[in-house]
DRENSE-860138 format. One record per atom (N, C-alpha, C): residue in one letter; x, z, y negated. Coordinates in steps of 0.2 Angstrom, whole numbers, padded with zeros to 4 digits, always signed. Each point is the difference from the previous one (the first is absolute). Layout:
<nodes>
aXZY
...
</nodes>
This chain:
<nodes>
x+0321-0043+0278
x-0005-0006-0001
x-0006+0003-0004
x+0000-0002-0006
x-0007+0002-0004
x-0006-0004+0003
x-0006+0005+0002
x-0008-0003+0003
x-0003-0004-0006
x-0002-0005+0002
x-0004-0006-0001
x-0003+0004-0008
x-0003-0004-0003
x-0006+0004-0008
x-0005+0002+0003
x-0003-0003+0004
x-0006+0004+0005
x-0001+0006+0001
x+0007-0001+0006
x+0002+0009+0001
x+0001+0004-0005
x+0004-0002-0003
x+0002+0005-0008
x-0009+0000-0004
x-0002-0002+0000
x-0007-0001-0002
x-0004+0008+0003
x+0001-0002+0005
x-0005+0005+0006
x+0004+0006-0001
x+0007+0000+0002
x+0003+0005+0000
x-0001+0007-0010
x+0001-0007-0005
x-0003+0004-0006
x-0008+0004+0000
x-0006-0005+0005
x-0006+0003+0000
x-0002+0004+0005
x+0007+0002+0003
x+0000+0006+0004
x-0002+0005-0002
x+0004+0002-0006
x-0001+0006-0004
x-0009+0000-0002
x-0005-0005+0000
x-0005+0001-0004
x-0007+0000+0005
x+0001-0003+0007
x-0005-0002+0003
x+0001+0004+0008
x-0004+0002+0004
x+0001+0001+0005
x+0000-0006+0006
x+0004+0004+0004
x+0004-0006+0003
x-0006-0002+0005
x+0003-0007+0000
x-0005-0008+0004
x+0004-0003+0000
x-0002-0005+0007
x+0003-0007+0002
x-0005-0004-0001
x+0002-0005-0002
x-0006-0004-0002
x+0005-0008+0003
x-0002-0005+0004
x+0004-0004-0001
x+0006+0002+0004
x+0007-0003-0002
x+0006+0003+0002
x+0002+0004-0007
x-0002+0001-0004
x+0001+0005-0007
x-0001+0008+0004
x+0005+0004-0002
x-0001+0005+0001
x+0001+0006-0005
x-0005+0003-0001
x+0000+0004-0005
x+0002+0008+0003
x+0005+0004-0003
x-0002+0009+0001
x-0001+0005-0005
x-0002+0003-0001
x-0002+0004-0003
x+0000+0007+0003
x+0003+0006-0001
x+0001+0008+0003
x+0000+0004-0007
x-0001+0005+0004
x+0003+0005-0005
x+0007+0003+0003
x+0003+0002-0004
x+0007+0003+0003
x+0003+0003+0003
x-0004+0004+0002
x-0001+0003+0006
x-0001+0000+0009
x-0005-0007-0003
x-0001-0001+0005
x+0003-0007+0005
x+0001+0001+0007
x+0003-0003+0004
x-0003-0009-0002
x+0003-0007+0000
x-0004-0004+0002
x+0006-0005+0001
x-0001-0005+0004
x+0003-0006+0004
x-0006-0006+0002
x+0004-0004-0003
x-0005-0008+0002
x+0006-0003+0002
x-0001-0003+0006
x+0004-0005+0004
x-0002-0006+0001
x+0004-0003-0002
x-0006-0008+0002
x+0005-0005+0002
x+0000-0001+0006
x+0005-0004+0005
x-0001-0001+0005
x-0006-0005-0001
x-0006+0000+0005
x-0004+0006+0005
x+0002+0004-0005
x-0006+0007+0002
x+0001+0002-0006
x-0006+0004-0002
x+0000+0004-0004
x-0002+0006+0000
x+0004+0008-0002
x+0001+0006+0004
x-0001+0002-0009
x-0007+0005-0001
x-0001+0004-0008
x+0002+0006+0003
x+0002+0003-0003
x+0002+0009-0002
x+0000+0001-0004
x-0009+0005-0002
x+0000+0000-0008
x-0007+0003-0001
x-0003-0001-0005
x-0005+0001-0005
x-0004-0006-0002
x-0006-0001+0000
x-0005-0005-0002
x+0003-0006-0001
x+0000-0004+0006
x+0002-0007+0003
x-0006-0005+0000
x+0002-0005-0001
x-0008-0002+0000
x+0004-0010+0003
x-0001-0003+0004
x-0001-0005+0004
x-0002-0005+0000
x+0000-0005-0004
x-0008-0001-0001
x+0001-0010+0001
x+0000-0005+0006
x-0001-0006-0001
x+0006-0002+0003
x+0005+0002+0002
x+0006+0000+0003
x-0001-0005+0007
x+0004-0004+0003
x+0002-0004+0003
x+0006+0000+0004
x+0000+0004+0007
x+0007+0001+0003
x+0001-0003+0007
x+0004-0004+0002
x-0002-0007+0004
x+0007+0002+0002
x+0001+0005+0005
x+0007+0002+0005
x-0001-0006+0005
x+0006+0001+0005
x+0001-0003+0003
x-0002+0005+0006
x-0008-0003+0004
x-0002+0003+0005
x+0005+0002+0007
x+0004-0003-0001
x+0006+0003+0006
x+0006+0003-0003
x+0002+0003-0005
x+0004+0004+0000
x-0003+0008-0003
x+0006+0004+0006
x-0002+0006+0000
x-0002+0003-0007
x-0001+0006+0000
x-0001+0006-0008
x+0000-0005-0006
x-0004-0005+0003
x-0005-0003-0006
x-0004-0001-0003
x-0001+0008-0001
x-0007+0002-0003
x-0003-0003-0007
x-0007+0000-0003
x-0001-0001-0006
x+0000+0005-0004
x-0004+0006+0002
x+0001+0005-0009
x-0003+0007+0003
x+0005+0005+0001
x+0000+0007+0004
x+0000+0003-0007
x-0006+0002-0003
x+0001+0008-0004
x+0003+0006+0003
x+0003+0002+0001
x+0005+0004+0001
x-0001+0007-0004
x-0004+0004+0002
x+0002+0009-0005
x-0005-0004-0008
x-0003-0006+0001
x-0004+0000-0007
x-0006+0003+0000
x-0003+0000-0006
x-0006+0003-0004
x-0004-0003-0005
x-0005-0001+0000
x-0005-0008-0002
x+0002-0004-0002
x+0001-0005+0007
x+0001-0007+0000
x-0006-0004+0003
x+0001-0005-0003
x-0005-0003+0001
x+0002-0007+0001
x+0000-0004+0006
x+0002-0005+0003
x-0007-0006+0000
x-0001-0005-0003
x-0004-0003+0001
x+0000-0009-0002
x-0004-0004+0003
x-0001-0006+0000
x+0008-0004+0003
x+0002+0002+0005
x+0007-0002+0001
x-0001-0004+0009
x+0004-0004-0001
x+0002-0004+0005
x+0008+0001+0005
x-0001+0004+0006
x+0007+0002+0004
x+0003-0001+0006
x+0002-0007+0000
x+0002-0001+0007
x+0007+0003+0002
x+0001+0004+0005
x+0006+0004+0001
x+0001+0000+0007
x+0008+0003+0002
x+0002-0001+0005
x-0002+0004+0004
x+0000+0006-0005
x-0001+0009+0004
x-0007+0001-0004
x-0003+0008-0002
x-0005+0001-0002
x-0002-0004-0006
x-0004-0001-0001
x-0002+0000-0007
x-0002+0002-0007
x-0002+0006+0003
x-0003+0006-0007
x+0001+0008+0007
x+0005+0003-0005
x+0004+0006+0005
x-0001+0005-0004
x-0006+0006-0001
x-0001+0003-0002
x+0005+0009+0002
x+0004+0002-0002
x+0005+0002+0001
x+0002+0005-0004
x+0002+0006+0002
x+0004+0007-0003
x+0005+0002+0001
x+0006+0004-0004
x+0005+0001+0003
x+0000+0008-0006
x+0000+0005+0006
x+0001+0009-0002
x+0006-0003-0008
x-0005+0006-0004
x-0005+0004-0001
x-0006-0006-0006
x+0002-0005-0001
x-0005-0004-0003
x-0006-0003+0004
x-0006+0000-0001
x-0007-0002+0005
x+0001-0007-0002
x-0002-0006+0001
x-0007-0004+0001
x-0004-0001+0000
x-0003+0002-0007
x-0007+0002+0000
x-0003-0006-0006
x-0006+0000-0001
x-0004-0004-0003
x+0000-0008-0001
x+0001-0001+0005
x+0003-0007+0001
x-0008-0005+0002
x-0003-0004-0006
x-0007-0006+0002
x+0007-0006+0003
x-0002-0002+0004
x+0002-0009+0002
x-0007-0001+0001
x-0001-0008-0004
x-0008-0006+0001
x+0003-0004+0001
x-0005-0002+0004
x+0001-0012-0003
x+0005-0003+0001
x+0005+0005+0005
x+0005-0004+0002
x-0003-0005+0008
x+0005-0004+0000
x+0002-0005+0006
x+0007+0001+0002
x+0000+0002+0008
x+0005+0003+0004
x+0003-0003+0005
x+0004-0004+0002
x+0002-0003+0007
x+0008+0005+0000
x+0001+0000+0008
x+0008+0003+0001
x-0003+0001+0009
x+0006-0002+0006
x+0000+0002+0005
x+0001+0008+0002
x+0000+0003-0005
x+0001+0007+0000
x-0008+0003-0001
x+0000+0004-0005
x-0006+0006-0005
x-0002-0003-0003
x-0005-0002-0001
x-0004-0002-0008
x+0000+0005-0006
x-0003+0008+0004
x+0001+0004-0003
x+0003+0005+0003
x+0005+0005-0002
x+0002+0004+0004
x+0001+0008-0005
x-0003+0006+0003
x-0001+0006-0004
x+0005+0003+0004
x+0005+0004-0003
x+0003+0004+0003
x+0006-0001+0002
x+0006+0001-0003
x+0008-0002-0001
x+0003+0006-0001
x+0003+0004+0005
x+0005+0005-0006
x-0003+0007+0003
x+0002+0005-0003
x-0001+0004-0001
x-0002+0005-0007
x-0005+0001-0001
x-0006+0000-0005
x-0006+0001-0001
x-0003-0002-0006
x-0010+0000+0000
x+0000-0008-0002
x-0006-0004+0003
x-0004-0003-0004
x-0007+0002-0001
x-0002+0000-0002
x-0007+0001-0002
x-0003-0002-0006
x-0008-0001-0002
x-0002-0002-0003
x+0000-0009-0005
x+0000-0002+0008
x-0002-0005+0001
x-0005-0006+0000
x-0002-0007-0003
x-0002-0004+0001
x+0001-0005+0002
x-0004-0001+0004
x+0005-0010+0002
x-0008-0004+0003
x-0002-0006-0005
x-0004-0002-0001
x-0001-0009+0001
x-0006-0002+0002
x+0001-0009-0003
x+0006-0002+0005
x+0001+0001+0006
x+0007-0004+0000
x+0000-0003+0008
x+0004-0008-0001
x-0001-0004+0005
x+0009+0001+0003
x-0002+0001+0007
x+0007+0000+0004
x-0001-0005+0004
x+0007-0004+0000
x-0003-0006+0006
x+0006+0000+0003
x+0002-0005+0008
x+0006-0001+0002
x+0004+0006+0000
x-0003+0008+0003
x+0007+0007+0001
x-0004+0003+0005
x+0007+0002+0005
x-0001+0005+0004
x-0006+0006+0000
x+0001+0002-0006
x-0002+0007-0002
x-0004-0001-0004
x-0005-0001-0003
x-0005+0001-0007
x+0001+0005-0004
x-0004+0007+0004
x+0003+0005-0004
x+0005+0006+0006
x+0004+0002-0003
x+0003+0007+0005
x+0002+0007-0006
x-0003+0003+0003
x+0000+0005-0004
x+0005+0006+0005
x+0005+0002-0001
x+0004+0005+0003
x+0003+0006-0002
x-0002+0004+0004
x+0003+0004-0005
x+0010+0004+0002
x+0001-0001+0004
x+0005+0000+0002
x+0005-0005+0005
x+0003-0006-0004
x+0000-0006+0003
x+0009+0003+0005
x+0003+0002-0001
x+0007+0001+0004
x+0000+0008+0002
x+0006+0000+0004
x+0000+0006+0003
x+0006+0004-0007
x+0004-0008-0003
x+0005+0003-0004
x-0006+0004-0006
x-0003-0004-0003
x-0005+0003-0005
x-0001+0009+0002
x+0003+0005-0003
x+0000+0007-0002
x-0005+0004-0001
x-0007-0002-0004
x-0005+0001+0003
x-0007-0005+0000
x+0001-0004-0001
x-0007-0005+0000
x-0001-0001-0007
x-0007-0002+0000
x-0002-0003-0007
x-0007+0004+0001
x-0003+0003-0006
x-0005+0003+0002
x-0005-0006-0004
x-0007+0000+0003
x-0003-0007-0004
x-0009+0005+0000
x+0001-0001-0006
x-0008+0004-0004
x-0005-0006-0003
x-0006+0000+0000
x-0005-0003-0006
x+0002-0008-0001
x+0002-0003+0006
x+0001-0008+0002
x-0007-0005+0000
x-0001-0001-0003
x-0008-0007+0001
x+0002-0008+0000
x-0003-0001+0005
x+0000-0010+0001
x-0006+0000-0001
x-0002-0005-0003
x-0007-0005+0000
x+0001-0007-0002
x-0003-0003+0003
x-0003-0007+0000
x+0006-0006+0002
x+0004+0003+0006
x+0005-0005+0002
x-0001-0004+0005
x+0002-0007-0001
x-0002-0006+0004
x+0007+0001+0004
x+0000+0001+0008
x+0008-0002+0002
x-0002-0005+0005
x+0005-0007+0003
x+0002-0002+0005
x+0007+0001+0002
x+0000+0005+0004
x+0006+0002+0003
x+0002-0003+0008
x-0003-0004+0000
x+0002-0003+0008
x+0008-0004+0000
x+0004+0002+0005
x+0005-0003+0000
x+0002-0002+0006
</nodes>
């Protein structure tokens, strides 16, 4: 089945711009080398290089499980902003898997609901580090923020978490 001209659109302007989701438009951009993955089936999981996020709208279905909004995963300057995410599981999963970090990752000006995490630092076994996470409203979830650094006993060695900054976050988390 040939994708939609949109797709084929984006998928041509892959070659010229760095990758972003804007909307449900998904652009990527890498070098050839390097690893990347955008999934988007009601979560969206980047693996990559200068990801950028920008005004996205992800309206899961608050009771089914592992459905998360958008896990950078092993990414490097991303930048998550103006987004709206209601999810079943986490909603913004900041996350590493050996030998790629999670580093330089801004999220602002999001709005976050989920029975689970708002935010959650720490998945896997890995780095994140140098981090911001800014501007942001959690409402209606268990957790606000959870930062861990070794969430299972299967996890092999934890997540190592460096250079993390919150400011200026409204949460109601009462449930």
């Amino acid at each position: 089945m040939q994708p939609p001209p949109t797709a084929r659109a984006a998928q041509a302007a892959a070659q010229r711009m760095g990758s972003r989701m804007v909307g449900s438009l998904v652009v990527l951009d890498r070098e050839s080398h390097e690893p990347a993955d955008i999934l988007v089936n009601g979560k969206v999981v980047a693996h990559g290089e200068i990801v950028t996020i920008d005004g996205v709208t992800i309206l899961n279905n608050r009771h089914r499980l592992n459905s998360d909004g958008i896990d950078p995963n092993s990414c490097r300057h991303v930048h998550i902003s103006n987004c709206h995410i209601v999810a079943g599981d986490d909603c913004i999963v900041l996350k590493s898997t050996e030998p790629y970090p999670c580093e330089n990752v801004v999220v602002s000006n999001c709005v976050l609901s989920s029975p689970c995490c708002g935010i959650r630092v720490g998945v896997g076994d890995g780095t994140v580090r140098r981090c911001r996470l800014s501007n942001m409203i959690i409402t209606d979830s268990r957790t606000g923020i959870c930062v861990l650094s070794r969430w299972s006993d299967l996890s092999e060695h934890g997540t190592r978490i460096e250079n993390i900054q919150f400011s200026d976050f409204t949460m109601d988390c009462t449930k």
